[in-house]
C-alpha positions as a LaTeX table, in Angstrom:
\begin{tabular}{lrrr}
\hline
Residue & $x$ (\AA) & $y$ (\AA) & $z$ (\AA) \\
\hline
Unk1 & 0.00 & 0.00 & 0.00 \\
Unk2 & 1.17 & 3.59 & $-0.77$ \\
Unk3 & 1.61 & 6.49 & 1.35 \\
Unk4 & $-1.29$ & 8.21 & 2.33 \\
Unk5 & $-1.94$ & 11.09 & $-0.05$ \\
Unk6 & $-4.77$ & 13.10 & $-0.85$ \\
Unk7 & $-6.69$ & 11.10 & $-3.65$ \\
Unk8 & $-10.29$ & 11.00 & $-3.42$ \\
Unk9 & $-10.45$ & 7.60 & $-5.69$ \\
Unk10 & $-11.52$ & 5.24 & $-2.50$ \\
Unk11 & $-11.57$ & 1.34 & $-3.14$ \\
Unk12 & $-13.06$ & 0.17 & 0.21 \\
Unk13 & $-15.15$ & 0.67 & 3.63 \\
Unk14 & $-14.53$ & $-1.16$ & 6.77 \\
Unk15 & $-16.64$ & $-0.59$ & 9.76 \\
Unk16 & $-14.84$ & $-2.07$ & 12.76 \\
Unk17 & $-15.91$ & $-3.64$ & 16.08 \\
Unk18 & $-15.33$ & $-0.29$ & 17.66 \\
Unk19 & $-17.32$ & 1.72 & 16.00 \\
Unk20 & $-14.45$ & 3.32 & 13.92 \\
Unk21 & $-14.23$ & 3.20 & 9.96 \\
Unk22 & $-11.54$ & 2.23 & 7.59 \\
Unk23 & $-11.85$ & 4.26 & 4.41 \\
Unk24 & $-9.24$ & 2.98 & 2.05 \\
Unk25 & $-7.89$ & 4.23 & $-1.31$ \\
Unk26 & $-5.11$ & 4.16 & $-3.94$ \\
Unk27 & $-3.46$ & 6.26 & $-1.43$ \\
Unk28 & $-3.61$ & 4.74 & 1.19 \\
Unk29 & $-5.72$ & 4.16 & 4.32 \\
Unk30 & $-8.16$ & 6.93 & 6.49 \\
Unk31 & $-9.59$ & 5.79 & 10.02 \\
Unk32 & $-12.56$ & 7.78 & 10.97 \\
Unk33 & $-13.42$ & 7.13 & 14.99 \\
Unk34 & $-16.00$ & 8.48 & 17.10 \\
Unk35 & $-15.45$ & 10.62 & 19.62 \\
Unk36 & $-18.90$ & 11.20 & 21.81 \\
Unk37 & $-20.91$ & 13.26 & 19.72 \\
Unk38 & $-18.20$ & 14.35 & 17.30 \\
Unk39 & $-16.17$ & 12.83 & 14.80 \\
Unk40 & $-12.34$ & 12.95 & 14.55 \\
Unk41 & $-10.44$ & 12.24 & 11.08 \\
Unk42 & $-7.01$ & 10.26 & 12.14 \\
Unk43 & $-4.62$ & 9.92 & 9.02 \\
Unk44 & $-2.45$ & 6.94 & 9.07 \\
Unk45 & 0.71 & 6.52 & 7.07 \\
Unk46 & 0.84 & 2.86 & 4.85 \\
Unk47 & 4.48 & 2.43 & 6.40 \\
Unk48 & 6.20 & $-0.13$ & 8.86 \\
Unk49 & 4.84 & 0.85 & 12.43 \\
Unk50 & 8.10 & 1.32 & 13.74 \\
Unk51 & 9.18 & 4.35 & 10.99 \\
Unk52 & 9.11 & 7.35 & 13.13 \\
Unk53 & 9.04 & 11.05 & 11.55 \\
Unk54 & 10.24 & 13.92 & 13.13 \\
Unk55 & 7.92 & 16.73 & 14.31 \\
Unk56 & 7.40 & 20.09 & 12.72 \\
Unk57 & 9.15 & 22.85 & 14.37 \\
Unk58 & 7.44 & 24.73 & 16.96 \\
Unk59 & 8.47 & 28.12 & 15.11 \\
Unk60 & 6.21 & 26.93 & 12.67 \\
Unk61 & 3.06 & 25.73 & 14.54 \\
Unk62 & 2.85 & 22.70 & 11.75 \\
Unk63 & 0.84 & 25.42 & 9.61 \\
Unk64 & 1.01 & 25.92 & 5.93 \\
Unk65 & 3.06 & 28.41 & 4.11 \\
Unk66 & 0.10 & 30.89 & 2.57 \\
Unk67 & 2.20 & 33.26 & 0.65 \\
Unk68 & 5.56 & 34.67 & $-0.05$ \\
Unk69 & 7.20 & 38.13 & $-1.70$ \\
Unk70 & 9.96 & 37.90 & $-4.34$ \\
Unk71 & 12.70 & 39.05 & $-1.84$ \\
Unk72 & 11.45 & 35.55 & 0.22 \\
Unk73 & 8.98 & 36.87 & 2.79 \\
Unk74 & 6.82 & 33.96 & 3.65 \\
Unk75 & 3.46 & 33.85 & 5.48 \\
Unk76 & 2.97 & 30.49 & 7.52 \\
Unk77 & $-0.63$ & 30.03 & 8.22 \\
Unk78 & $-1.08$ & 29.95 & 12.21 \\
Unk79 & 2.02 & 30.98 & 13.22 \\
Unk80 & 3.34 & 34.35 & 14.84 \\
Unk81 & 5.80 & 35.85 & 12.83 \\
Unk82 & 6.46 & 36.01 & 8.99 \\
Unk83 & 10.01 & 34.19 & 7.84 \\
Unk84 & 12.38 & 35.83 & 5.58 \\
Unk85 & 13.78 & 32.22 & 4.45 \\
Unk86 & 14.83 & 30.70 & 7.96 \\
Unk87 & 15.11 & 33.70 & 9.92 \\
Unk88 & 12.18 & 34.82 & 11.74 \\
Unk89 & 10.86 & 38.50 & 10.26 \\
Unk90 & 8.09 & 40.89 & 11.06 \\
Unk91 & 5.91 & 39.43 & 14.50 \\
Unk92 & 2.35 & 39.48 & 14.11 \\
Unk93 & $-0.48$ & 40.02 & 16.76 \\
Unk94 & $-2.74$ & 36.88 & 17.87 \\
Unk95 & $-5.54$ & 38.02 & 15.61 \\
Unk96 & $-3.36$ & 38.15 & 12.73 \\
Unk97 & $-2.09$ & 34.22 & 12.59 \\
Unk98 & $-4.29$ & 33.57 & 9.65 \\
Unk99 & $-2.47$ & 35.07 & 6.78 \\
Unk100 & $-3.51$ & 34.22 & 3.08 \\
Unk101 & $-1.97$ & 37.05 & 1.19 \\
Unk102 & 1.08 & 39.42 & 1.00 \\
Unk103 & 1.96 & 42.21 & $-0.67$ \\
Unk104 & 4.37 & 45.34 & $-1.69$ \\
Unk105 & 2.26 & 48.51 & $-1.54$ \\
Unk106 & 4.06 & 51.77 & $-1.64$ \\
Unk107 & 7.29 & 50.52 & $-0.14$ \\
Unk108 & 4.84 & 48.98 & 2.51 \\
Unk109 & 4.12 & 45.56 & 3.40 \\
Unk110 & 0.37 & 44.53 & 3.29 \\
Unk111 & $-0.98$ & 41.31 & 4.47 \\
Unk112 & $-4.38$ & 39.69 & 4.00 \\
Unk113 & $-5.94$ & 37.48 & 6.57 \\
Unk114 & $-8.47$ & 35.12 & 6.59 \\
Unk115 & $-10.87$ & 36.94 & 8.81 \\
Unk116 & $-9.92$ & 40.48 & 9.74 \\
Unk117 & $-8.98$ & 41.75 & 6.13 \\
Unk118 & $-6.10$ & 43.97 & 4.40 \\
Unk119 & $-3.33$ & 45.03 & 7.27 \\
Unk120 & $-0.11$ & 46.94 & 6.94 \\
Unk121 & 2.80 & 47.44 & 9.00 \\
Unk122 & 3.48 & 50.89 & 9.75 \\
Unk123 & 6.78 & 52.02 & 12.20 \\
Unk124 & 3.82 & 51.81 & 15.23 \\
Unk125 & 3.45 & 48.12 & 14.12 \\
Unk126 & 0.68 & 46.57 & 11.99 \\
Unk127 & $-2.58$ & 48.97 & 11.26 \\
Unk128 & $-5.53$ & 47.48 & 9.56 \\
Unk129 & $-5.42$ & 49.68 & 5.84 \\
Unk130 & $-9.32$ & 51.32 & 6.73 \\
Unk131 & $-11.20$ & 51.64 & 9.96 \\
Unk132 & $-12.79$ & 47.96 & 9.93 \\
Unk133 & $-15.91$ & 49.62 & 12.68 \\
Unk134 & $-18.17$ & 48.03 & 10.76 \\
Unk135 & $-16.64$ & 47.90 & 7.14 \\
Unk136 & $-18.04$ & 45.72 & 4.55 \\
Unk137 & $-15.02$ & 44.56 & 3.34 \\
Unk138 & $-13.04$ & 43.18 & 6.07 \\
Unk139 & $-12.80$ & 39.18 & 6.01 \\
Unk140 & $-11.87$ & 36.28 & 4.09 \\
Unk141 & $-9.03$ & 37.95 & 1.62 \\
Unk142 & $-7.93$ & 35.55 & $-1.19$ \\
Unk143 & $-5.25$ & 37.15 & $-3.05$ \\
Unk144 & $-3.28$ & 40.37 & $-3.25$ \\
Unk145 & $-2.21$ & 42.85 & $-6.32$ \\
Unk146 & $-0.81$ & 45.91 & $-6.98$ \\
Unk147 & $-1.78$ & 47.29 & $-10.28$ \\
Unk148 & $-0.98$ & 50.69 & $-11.67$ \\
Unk149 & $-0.84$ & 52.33 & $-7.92$ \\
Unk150 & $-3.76$ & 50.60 & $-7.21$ \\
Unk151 & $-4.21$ & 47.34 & $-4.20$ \\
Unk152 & $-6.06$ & 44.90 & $-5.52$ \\
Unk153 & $-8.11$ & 42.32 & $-3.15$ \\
Unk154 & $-10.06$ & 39.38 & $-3.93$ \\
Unk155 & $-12.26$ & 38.00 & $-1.29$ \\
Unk156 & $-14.38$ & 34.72 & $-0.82$ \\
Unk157 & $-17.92$ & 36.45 & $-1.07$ \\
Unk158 & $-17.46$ & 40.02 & $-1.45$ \\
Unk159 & $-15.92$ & 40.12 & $-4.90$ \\
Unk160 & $-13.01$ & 42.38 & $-6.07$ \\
Unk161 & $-11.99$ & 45.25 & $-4.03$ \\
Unk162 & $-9.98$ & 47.77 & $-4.51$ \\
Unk163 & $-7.67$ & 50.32 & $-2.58$ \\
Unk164 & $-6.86$ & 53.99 & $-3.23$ \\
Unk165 & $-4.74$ & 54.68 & $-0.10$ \\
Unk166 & $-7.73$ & 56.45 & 1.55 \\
Unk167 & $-10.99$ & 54.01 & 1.16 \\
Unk168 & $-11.99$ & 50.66 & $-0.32$ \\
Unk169 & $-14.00$ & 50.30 & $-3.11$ \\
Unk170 & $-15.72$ & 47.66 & $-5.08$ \\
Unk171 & $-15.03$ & 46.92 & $-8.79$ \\
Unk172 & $-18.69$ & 46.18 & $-10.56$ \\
Unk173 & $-19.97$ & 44.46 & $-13.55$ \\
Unk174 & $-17.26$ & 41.52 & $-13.15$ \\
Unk175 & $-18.41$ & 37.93 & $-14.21$ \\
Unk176 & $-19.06$ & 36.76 & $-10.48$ \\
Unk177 & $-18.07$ & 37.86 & $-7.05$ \\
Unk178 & $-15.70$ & 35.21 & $-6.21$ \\
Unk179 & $-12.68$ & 35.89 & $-7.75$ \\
Unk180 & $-9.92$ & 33.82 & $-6.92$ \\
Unk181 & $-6.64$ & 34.66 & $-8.91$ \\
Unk182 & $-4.97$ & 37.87 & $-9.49$ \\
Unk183 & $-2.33$ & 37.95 & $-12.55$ \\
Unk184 & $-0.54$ & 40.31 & $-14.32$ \\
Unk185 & 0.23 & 39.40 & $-18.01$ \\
Unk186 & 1.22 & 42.46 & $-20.63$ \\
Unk187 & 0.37 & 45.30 & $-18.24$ \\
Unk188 & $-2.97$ & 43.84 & $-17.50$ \\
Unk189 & $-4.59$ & 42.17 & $-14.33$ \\
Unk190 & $-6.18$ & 39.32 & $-15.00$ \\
Unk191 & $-9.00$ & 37.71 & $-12.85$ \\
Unk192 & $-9.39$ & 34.25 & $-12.87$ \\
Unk193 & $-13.02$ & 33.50 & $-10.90$ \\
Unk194 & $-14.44$ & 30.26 & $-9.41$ \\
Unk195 & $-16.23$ & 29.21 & $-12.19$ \\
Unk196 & $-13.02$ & 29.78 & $-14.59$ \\
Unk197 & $-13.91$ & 32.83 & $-16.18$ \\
Unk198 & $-11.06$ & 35.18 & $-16.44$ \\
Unk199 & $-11.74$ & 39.05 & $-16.65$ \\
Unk200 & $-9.17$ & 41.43 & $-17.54$ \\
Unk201 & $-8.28$ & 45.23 & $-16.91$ \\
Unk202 & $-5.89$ & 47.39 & $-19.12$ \\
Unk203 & $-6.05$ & 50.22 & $-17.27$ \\
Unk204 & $-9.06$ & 51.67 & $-18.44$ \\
Unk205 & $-11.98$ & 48.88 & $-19.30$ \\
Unk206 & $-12.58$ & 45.41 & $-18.32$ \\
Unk207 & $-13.43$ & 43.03 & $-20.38$ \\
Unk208 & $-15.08$ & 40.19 & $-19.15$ \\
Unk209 & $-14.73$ & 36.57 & $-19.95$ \\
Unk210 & $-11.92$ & 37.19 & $-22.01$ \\
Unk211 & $-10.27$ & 34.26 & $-22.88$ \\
Unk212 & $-13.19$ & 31.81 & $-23.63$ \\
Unk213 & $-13.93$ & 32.25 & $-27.24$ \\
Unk214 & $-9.90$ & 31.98 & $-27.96$ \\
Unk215 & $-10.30$ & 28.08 & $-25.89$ \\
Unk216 & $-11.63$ & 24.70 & $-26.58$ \\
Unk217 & $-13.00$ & 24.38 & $-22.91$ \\
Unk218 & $-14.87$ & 27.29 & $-21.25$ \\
Unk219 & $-13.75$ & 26.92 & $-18.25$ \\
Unk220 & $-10.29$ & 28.15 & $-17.06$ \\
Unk221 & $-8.97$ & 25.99 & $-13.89$ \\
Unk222 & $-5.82$ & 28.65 & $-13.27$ \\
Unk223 & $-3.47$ & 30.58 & $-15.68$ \\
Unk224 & $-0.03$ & 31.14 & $-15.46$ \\
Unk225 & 2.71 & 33.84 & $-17.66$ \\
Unk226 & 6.50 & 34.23 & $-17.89$ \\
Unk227 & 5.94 & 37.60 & $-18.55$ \\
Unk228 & 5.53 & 37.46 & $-21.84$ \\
Unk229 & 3.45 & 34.22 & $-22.71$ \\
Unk230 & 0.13 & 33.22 & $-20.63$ \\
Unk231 & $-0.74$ & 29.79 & $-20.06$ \\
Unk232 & $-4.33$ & 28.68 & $-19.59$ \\
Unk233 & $-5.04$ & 25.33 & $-18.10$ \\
Unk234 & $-8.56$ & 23.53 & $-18.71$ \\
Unk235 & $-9.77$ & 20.01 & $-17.81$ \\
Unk236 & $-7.67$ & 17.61 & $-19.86$ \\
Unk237 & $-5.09$ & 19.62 & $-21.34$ \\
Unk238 & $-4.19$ & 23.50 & $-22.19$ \\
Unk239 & $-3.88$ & 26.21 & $-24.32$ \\
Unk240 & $-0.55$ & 28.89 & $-24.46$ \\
Unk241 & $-0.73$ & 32.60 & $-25.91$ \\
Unk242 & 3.25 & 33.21 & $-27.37$ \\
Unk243 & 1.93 & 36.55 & $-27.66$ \\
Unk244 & 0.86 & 36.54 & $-31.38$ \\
Unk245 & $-1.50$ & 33.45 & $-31.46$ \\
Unk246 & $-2.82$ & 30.99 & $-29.16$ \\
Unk247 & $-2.12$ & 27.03 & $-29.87$ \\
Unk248 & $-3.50$ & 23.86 & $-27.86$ \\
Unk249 & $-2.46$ & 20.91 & $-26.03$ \\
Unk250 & $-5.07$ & 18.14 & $-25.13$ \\
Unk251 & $-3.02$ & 15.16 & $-26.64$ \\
Unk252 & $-1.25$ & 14.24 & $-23.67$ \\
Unk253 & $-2.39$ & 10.92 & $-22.03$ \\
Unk254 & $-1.29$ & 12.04 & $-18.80$ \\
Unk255 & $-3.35$ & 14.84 & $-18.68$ \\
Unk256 & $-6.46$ & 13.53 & $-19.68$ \\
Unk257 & $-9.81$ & 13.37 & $-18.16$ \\
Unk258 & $-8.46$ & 14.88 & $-14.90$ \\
Unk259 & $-8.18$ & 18.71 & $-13.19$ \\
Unk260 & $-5.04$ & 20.59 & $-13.55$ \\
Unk261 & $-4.33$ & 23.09 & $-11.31$ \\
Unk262 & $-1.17$ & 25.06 & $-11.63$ \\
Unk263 & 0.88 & 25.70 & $-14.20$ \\
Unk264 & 4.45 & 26.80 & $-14.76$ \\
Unk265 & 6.20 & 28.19 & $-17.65$ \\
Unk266 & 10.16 & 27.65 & $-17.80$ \\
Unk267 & 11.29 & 28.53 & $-21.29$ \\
Unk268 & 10.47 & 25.37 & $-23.47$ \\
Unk269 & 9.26 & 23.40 & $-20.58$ \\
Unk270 & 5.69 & 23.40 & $-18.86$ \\
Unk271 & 5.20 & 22.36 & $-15.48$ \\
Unk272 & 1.32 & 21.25 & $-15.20$ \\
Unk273 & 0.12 & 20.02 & $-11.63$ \\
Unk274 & $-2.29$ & 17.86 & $-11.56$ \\
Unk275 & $-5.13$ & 16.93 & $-8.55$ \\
Unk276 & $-4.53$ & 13.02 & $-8.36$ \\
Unk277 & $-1.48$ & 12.62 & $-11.09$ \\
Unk278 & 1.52 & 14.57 & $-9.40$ \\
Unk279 & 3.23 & 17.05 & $-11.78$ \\
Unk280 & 3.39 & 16.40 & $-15.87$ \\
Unk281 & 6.75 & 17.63 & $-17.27$ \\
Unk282 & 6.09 & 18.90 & $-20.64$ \\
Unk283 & 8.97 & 19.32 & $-23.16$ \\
Unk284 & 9.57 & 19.72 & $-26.51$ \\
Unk285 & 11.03 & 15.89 & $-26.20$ \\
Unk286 & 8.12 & 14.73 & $-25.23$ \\
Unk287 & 5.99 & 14.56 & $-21.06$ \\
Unk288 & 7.83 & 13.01 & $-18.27$ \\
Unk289 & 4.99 & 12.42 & $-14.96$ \\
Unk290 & 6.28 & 13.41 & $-11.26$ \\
Unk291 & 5.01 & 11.31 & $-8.65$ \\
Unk292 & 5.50 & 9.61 & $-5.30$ \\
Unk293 & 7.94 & 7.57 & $-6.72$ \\
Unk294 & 10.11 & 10.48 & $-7.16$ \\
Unk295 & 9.59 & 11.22 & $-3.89$ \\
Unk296 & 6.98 & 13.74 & $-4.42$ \\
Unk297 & 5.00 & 14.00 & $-1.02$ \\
Unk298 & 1.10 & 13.86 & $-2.42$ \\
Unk299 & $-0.01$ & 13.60 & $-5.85$ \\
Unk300 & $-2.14$ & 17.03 & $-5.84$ \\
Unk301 & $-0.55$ & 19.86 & $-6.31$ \\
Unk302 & $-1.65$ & 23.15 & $-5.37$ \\
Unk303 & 0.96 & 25.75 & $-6.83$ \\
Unk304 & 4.35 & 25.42 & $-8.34$ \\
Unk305 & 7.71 & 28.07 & $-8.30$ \\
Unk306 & 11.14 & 28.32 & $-9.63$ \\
Unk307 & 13.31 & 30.38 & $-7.69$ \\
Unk308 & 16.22 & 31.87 & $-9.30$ \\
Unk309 & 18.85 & 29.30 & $-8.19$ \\
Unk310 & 17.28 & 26.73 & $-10.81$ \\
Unk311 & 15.23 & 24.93 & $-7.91$ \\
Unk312 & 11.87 & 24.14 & $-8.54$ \\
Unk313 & 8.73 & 24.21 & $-5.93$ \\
Unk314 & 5.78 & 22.52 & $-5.45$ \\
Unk315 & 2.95 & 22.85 & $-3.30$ \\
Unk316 & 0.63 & 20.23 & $-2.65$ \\
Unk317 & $-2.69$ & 19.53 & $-0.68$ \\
Unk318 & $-1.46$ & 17.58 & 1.84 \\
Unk319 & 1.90 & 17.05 & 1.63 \\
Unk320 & 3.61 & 20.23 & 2.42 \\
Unk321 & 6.28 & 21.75 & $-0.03$ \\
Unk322 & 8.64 & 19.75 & $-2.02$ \\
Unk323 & 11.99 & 20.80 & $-4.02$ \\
Unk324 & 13.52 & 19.56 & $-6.99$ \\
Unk325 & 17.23 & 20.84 & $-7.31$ \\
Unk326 & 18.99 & 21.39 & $-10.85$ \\
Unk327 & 20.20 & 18.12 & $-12.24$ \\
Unk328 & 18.56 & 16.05 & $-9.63$ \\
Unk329 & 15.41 & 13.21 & $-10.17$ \\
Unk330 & 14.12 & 12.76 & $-7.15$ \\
Unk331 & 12.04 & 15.44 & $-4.58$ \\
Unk332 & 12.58 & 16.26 & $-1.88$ \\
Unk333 & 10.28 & 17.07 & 0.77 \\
Unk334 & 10.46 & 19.64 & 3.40 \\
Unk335 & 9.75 & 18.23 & 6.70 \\
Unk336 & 8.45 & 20.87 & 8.61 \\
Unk337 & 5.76 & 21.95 & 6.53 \\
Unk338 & 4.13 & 17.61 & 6.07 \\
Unk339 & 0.65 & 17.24 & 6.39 \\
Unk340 & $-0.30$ & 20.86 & 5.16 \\
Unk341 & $-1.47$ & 22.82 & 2.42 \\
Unk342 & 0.48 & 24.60 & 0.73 \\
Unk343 & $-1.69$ & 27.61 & $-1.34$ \\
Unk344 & 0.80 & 30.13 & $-2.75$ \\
Unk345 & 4.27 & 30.22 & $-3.79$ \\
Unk346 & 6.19 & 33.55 & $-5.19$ \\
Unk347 & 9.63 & 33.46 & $-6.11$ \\
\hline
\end{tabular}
């Protein structure tokens, strides 16, 4: 049996004599016990009992790394301080452990948290952006962009604010109020919503639903750019603008009939995370598939970096981060963020 990762493709039940259940899949095994009136969710490795793995430091709180700025400014979900790399950075107050987003604004560092809002740390320490007494749009920030002067702020149910440096305000007309991604491809901020409809913004207009008639699929799981090229993922396979015309991939057996979810350009090579396959290596030779048995730690990946030392990230559901160094084969996974999700990587 396989480590434990976070496929949902389950093979078997098992009630036992104590009232707990086994729920088993490709992936490995789930007990479910009761607990009074409650239920608890116990994970069990598929290893030999007597493999023991060390605990997450207690810098970290075993949380999940939310975000991180290109100098290396990470937010670790839960925990009370942000990290530059290793080294522990800016402390944050106990209301502020629940940090989803980060960003630059006017030499400034903004954070978003999951349910007080937009915050940034002034030289009195951190100061929510607006008076929250009764503010509208104070909870449950996704994402974080700054556009043209502008902060940008998706949220789970309040749609896509915006900040002028004195007040919020809320952009109208958009396809839905849940946007979820915030990307900047040739000067303009893209939108990527729940139900895959991208908007974009040059400045001036938005157009919405902008990428669907160029597609085969309507609906747009995440995109991704280099700067230059934007990459749009769909169920099965995707679809890359070089900047002059758009051309399609859904040929690849290892992509289809499944949900991608990230995507990373890297000059002739696409990185395409999968939920349930691992990562797909795509390159002008032809796909190579990332798995467990390169020692990735969970075969759904959430969101996937190359920092400028040549070592590639990935995020995953689960699993925590994992590396892959230049010239190497196999992953390796980092040990203090196992178990966790992993949501957003910036190199």
């Amino acid at each position: 049996m396989k480590v434990f990762t976070s496929t949902r493709d389950i093979t078997a039940l098992l009630p036992r004599p104590d009232g707990s259940l086994s729920i088993e899949s490709s992936g490995g095994v789930t007990m479910v016990k009761p607990n009074g009136q409650a239920t608890v969710m116990e994970r069990r490795e598929c290893l030999p009992p007597k493999v023991a793995f060390p605990a997450p430091p207690k810098s970290a709180g075993g949380a999940m790394i939310t975000a991180r700025l290109p100098d290396g400014l990470a937010a670790v979900f839960g925990d009370t301080r942000l990290w530059l790399g290793e080294k522990p950075g800016p402390e944050l107050p106990a209301h502020l452990r629940e940090v989803t987003a980060l960003a630059r604004w006017q030499g400034k560092l903004v954070l978003g948290a999951r349910r007080q809002g937009a915050w940034v740390l002034e030289k009195n320490g951190w100061q929510p952006l607006t008076d929250h007494t009764n503010e509208p749009y104070d909870h449950n920030i996704q994402a974080l962009a700054w556009y043209r002067g502008t902060l940008y702020a998706s949220t789970l149910d309040q749609g896509l604010l915006t900040f002028d440096g004195q007040r919020w305000g809320r952009v109208q007309g958009l396809s839905t109020d849940a946007p979820r991604q915030l990307l900047i491809h040739a000067d303009r901020l893209l939108v990527r919503h729940g139900d895959g409809q991208v908007d974009a913004f040059d400045g001036r207009t938005w157009t919405t639903d902008t990428l669907r008639a160029n597609l085969p699929r309507k609906i747009t799981s995440t995109i991704a750019t280099d700067g230059t090229r934007l990459l749009a993922l769909q169920w099965g396979g995707f679809s890359l603008w070089d900047g002059r015309s758009w051309s399609h991939r859904f040929d690849l057996p290892d992509l289809r009939s499944i949900a991608l979810t990230c995507g990373l350009l890297d000059n002739n090579t696409f990185y395409i995370g999968t939920q349930g396959r691992g990562l797909v290596e795509v390159a002008p030779t032809g796909a190579r598939r990332h798995d467990e048995r390169l020692g990735l730690p969970d075969d759904w990946l959430t969101c996937l970096e190359k920092t400028p030392d040549g070592v590639l990230h990935a995020g995953t559901f689960v699993g925590g981060l994992a590396r892959l160094r230049p010239g190497q084969s196999r992953w390796q996974a980092q040990t203090e963020t196992r178990g966790q999700q992993v949501t957003s990587l910036n190199a």
